[in-house]
C-alpha positions in Angstrom: 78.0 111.0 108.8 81.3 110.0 108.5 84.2 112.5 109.2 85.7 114.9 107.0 89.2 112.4 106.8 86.9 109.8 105.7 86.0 112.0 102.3 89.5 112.6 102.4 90.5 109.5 102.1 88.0 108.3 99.7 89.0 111.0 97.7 92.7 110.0 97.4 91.7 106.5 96.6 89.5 108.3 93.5 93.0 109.4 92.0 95.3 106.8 93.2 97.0 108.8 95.6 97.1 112.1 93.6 94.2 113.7 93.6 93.4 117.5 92.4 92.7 120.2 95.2 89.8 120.7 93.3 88.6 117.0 94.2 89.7 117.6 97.7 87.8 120.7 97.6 85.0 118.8 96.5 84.5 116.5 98.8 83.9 118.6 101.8 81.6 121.2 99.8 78.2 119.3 100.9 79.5 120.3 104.6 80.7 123.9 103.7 77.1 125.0 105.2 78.3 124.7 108.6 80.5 127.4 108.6 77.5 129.4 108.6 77.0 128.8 112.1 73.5 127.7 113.3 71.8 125.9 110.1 69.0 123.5 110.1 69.0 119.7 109.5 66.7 120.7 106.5 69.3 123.4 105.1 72.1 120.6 105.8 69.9 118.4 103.6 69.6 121.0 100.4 73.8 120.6 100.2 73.0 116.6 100.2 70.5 116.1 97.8 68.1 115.0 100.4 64.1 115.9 100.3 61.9 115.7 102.7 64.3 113.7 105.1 64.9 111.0 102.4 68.2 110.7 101.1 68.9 110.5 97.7 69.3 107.4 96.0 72.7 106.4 94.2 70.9 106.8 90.8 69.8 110.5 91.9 73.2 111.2 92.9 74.9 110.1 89.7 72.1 111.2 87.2 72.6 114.9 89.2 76.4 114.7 89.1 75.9 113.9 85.5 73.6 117.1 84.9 76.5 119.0 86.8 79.4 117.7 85.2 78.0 118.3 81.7 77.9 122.5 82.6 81.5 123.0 81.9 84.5 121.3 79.9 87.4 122.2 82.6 89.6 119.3 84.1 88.8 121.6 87.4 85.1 122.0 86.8 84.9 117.9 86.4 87.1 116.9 89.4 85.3 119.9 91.9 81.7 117.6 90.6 83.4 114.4 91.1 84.4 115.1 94.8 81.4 116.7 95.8 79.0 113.9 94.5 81.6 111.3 96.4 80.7 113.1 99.1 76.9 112.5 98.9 77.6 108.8 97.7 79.9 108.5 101.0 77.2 109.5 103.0 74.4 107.4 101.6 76.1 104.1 101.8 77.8 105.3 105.6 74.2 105.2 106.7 72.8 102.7 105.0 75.8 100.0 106.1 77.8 101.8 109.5 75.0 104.2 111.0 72.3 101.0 110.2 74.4 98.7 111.7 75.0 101.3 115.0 71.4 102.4 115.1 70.3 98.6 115.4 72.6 97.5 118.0 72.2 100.5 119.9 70.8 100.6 123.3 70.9 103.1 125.5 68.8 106.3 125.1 67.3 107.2 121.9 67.4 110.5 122.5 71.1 110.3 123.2 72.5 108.3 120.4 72.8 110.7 117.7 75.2 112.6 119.9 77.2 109.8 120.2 77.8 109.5 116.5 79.0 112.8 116.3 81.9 112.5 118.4 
């Protein structure tokens, strides 16, 4: 998954180079869970909207940021739901255009590559 400056950036280009710290806040949200310490590629997937190992689709994503932005009126409230479902968008299209183009032209070791994309 793409880097935390990668959501940044994303983010700034949401709001033209002014974007709310609730946005920024947002958009690293979905990765908050790793400040728990030792968490599960299953409890990683619960932040991400992904079941079973499938990730969401971008319909999923928008129909659930839609369900989420409706629960409160605040300019805060709508910019926090905005950055966090960016996030999850972000990540879908990464892997389905960067990590698929990577995973295809990888190889060395299966076992080592995912490694290697977190660096």
């Amino acid at each position: 998954m793409p880097w935390q400056m990668v959501h940044f950036a994303i983010t700034d280009q949401i709001h033209n180079g002014s974007p709310s710290p609730e946005l920024f806040i947002g958009s690293i949200s979905p990765d908050a869970i790793h400040a728990r310490g030792s968490i599960s590629r299953e409890e990683k997937g619960l932040t991400h909207l992904v079941y079973k190992g499938i990730m969401p689709t971008k319909e999923m994503i928008w129909d659930k940021h839609d369900s989420y932005v409706s629960m409160k009126t605040t300019k805060e409230w709508r910019n926090f739901v905005l950055g966090y479902f960016s996030h999850i968008y972000t990540d879908l299209r990464w892997t389905e255009t960067l990590y698929t183009d990577f995973e295809q032209a990888y190889s060395g070791d299966p076992n080592a590559m995912r490694p290697i994309t977190q660096k």
